[in-house]
N, C-alpha and C positions, 0 to 999 in steps of 0.2 A: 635425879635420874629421869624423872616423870616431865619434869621440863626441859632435859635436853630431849629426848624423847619428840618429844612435842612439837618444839623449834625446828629440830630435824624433817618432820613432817610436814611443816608448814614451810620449811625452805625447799620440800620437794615439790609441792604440790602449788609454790611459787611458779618452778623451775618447769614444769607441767605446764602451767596456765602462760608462761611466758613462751613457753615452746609453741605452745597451742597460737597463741595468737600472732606468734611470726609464722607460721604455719599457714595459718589462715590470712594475711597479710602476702605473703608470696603468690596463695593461689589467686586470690584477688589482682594481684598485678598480672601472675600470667595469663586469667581466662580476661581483665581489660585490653592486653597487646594481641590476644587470638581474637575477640571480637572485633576488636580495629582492624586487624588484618581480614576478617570475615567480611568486614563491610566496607574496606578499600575492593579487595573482590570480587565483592555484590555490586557497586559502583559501577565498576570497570565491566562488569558481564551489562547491566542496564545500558551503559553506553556501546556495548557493543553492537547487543540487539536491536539498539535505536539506530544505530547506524546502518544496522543490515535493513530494518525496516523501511529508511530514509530512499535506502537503494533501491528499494522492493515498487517501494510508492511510486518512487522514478519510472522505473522499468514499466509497472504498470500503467502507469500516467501516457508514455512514451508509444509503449504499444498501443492504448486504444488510441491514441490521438492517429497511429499508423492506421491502424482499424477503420477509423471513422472517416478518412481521407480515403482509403481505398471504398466506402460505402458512398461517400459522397460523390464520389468520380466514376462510379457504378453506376447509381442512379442520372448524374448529368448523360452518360453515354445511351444509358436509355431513355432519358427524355429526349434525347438529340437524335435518337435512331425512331423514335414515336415523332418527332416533330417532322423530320423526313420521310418519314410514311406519310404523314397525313398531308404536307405540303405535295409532294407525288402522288395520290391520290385528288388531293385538289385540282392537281394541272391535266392528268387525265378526266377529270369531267366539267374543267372549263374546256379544254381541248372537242372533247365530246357535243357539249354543248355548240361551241363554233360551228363543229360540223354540222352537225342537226341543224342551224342558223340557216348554216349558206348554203344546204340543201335544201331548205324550203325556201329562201331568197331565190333560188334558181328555179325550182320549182314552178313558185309562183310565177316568175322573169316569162319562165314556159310557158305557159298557162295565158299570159296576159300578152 
């Protein structure tokens, strides 16, 4: 009685330890197919963001290069409006100069 007893117990506690380890064996496959699905996922979001980034870089790359063309056609219009000042300012006092010339040419003409 003592050893069926016993046999009984030890085919339950088979039946336990085999449960257990298909048990355990199940979760293992299904937390392996959620982290593959987790890091297919994760993948897909890194490429997203890289993609939105790619954009971002664009855009920003795109603006200053707008940016720096309107600073640079900025400054050419000011140098080119400083260059005609000072050309115009030149031709009024060679102008000046002339006159002052050939009023003292006449001047002297007078004189002599």
């Amino acid at each position: 009685d003592y050893k069926v007893s016993h046999q009984l117990c030890r085919e339950k506690m088979k039946k336990i330890q085999d449960d257990y380890e298909l048990m355990i064996s199940k979760l293992k496959k299904k937390c392996k197919a959620e982290l593959e699905e987790a890091r297919v996922e994760h993948d897909a979001e890194v490429m997203q963001i890289g993609r939105h980034c790619d954009d971002r870089l664009l855009q920003l790359k795109d603006s200053n290069r707008i940016r720096i063309e309107e600073i640079e056609n900025s400054k050419e219009e000011e140098c080119r409006k400083k260059l005609d000042s000072l050309e115009s300012k030149h031709r009024d006092e060679v102008n000046k100069l002339k006159k002052q010339y050939k009023e003292e040419i006449e001047n002297l003409e007078d004189d002599c």
